[in-house]
C-alpha positions as CSV (number, residue, x, y, z in Angstrom):
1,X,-12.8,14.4,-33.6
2,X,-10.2,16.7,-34.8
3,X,-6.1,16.5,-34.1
4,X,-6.7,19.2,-31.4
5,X,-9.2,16.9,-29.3
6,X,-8.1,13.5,-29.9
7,X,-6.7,12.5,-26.5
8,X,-4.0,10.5,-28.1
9,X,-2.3,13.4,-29.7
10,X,-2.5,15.4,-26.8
11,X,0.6,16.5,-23.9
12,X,0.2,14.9,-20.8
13,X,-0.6,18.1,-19.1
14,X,-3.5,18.9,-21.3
15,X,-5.0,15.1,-20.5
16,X,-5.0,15.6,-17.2
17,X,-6.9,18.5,-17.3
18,X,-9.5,17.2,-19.1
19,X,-9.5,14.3,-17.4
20,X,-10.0,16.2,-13.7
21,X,-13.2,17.5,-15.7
22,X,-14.5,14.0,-16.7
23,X,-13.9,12.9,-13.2
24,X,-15.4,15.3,-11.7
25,X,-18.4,14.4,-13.8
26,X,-17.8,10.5,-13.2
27,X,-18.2,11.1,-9.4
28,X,-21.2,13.4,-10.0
29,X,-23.0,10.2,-11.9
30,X,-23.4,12.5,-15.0
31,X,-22.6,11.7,-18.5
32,X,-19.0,12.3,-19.0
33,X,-16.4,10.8,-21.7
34,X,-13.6,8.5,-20.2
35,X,-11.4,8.4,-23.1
36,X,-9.1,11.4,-21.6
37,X,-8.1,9.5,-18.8
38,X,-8.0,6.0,-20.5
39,X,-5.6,7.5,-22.8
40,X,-3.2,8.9,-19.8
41,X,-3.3,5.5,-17.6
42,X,-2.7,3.7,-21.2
43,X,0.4,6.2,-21.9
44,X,1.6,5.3,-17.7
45,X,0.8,1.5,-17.9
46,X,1.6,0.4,-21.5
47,X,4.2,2.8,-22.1
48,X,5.7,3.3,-18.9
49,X,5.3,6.7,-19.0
50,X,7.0,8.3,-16.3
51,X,5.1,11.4,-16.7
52,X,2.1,10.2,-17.3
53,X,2.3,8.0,-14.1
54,X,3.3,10.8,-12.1
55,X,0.3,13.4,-13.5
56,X,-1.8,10.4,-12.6
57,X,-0.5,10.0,-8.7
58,X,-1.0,14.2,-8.2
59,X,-4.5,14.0,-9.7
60,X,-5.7,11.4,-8.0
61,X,-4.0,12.0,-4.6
62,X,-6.8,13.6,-3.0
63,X,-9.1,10.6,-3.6
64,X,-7.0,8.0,-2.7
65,X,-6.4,10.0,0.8
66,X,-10.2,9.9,1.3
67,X,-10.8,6.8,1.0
68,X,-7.9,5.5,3.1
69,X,-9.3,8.4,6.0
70,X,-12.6,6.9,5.1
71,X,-11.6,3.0,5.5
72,X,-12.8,0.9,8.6
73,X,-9.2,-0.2,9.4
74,X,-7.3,3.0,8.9
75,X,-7.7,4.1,12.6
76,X,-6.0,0.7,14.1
77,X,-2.9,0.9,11.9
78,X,-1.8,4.1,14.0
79,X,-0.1,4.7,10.6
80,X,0.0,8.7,8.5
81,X,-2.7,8.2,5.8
82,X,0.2,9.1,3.5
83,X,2.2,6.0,3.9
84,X,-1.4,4.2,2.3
85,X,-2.0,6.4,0.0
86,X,1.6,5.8,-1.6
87,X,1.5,2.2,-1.1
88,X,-1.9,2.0,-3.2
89,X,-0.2,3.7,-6.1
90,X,2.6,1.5,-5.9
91,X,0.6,-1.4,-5.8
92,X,-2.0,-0.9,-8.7
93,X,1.3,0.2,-10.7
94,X,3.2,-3.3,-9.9
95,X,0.1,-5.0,-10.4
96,X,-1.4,-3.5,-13.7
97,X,1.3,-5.0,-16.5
98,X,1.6,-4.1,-19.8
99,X,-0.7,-7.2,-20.8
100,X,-3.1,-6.9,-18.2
101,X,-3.8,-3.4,-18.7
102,X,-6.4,-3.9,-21.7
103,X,-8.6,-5.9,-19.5
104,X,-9.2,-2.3,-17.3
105,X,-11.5,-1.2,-20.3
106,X,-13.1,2.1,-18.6
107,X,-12.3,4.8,-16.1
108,X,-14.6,2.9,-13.7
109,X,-12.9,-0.4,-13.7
110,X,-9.7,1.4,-13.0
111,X,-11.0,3.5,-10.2
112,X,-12.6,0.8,-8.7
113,X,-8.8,-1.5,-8.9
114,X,-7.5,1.8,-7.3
115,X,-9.9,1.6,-4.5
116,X,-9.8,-2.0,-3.9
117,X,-5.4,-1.8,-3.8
118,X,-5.6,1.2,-1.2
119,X,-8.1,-1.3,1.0
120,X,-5.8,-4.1,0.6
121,X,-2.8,-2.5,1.6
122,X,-4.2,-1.4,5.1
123,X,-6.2,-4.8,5.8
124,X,-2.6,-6.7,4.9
125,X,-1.3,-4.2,7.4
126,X,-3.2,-4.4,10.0
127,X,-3.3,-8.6,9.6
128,X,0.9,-8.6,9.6
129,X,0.7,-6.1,12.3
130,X,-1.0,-8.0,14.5
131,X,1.0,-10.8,13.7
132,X,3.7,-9.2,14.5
133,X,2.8,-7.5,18.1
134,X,5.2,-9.5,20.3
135,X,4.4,-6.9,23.3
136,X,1.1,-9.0,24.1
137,X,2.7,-12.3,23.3
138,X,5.5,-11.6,26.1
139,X,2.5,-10.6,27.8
140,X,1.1,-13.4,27.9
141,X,4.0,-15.9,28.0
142,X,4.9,-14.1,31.7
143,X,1.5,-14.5,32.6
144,X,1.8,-17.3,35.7
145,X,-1.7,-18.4,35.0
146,X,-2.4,-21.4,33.1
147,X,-3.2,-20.9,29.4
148,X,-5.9,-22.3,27.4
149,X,-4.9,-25.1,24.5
150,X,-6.1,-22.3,21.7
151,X,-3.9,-19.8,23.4
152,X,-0.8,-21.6,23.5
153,X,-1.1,-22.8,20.2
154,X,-1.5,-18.8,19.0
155,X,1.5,-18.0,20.9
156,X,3.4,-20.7,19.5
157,X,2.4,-19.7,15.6
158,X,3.2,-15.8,16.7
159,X,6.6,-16.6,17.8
160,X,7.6,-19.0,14.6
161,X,6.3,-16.1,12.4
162,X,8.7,-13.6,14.3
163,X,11.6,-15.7,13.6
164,X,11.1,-16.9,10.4
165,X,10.3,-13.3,9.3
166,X,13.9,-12.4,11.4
167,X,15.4,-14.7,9.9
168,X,14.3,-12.7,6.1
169,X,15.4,-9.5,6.7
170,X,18.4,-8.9,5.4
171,X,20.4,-6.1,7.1
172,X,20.4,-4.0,9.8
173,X,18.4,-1.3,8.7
174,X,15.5,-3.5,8.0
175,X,15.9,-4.9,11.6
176,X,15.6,-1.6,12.9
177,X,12.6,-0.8,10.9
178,X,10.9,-4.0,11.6
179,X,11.1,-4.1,15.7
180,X,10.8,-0.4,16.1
181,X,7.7,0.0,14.0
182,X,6.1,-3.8,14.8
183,X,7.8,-4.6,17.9
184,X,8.0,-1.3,20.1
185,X,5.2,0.1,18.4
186,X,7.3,3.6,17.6
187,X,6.3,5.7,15.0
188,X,8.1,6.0,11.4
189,X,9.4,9.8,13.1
190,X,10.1,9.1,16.6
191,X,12.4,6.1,15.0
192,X,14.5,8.3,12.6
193,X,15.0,10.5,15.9
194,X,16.7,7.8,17.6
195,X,18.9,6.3,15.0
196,X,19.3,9.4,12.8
197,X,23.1,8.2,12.0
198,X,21.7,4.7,10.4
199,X,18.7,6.4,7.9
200,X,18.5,9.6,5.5
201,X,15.4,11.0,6.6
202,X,12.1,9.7,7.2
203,X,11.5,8.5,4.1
204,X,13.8,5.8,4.1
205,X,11.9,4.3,6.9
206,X,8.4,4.8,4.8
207,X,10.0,2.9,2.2
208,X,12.5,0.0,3.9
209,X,9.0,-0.8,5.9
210,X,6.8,-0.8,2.5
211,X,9.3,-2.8,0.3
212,X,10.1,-5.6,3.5
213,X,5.7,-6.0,4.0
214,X,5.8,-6.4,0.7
215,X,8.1,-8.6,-0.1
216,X,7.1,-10.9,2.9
217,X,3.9,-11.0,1.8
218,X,4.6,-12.4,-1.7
219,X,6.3,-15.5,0.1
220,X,4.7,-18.3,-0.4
221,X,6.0,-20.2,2.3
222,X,4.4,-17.5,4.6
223,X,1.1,-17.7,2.9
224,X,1.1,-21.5,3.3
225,X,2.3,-21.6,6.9
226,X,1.3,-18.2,8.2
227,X,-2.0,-16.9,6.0
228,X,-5.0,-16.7,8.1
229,X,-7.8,-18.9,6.6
């Protein structure tokens, strides 16, 4: 292979484009050589690669947006398909260390970790979603009618989750966030329009709601108290 086609003296810019080619091919199930695209995921994960990692989020957008429009539980988390799509990225990048990224040998075993992150993200979602819809647990705690054992024992769990995850979040913002989003069941615009004065823009909400899911569901008290079996 001469200096002009070896991946790993190549720009960034140049991998990517023959790496939308192999793709392309990957997806097609014809014979296609991976080494383009090994070489810029190797140059974003073992290098940290800023540029690399960023080429890699544009070029692979448009399939990770398909397959969050194209997942079973997209449709209940009444979420933009954007937040998903950024939260898969940011996933398979916290999860995909230095050391771990040698055990990702081909394009497919990436691809398929990329797929399996953007699933996981909106199956936690929906799980601490519903764990956190206290609309139908005040519901039911008004209700004057008597409750079955199973019921009251759901009702009880749902309101020690709301107030240990209450008692986790750590300023206001995050409050605001949580309850607005989870709670009264607005969406990430509507609550910038009311409390324009406490975030920047949008954004701030995408991300203040990402980072506190997140970081809730690393807790391992909440896994050993909270986790559904």
């Amino acid at each position: 292979m001469s200096p002009n086609n070896d991946p790993q003296h190549m720009t960034n810019a140049d991998l990517a484009r023959h790496c939308a080619r192999e793709t392309h091919l990957y997806f097609r199930q014809q014979q296609y050589d991976p080494s383009f695209c090994i070489e810029l995921f190797r140059r974003a994960f073992k290098e940290r690669d800023q540029d690399a990692w960023e080429t890699i989020c544009a070029q692979y957008q448009p399939l990770v947006l398909g397959w969050v429009k194209g997942h079973p539980g997209f449709a209940a988390t009444n979420e933009d398909a954007e937040y998903f799509v950024n939260g898969a990225f940011w996933k398979i990048a916290a999860s995909i260390t230095p050391a771990k990224f040698d055990s990702f040998p081909s394009l497919a075993a990436l691809l398929n970790y990329l797929r399996a992150c953007t699933g996981t993200m909106i199956i936690d979602y929906n799980r601490m979603a519903n764990r956190l819809n206290l609309e139908e647990l005040d519901e039911r705690l008004a209700s004057s009618e008597p409750l079955p054992e199973d019921q009251v024992s759901e009702q009880t769990s749902d309101r020690q989750l709301w107030e240990w995850v209450n008692e986790r979040l750590q300023d206001r913002k995050e409050k605001l966030v949580i309850e607005g989003l989870f709670v009264l069941d607005l969406k990430p615009r509507t609550l910038y329009s009311r409390h324009k004065h406490e975030f920047a823009d949008v954004a701030e909400i995408y991300r203040i709601k990402q980072n506190v899911v997140a970081r809730l569901s690393r807790d391992e008290e909440f896994r050993v108290r909270f986790a559904d079996d």
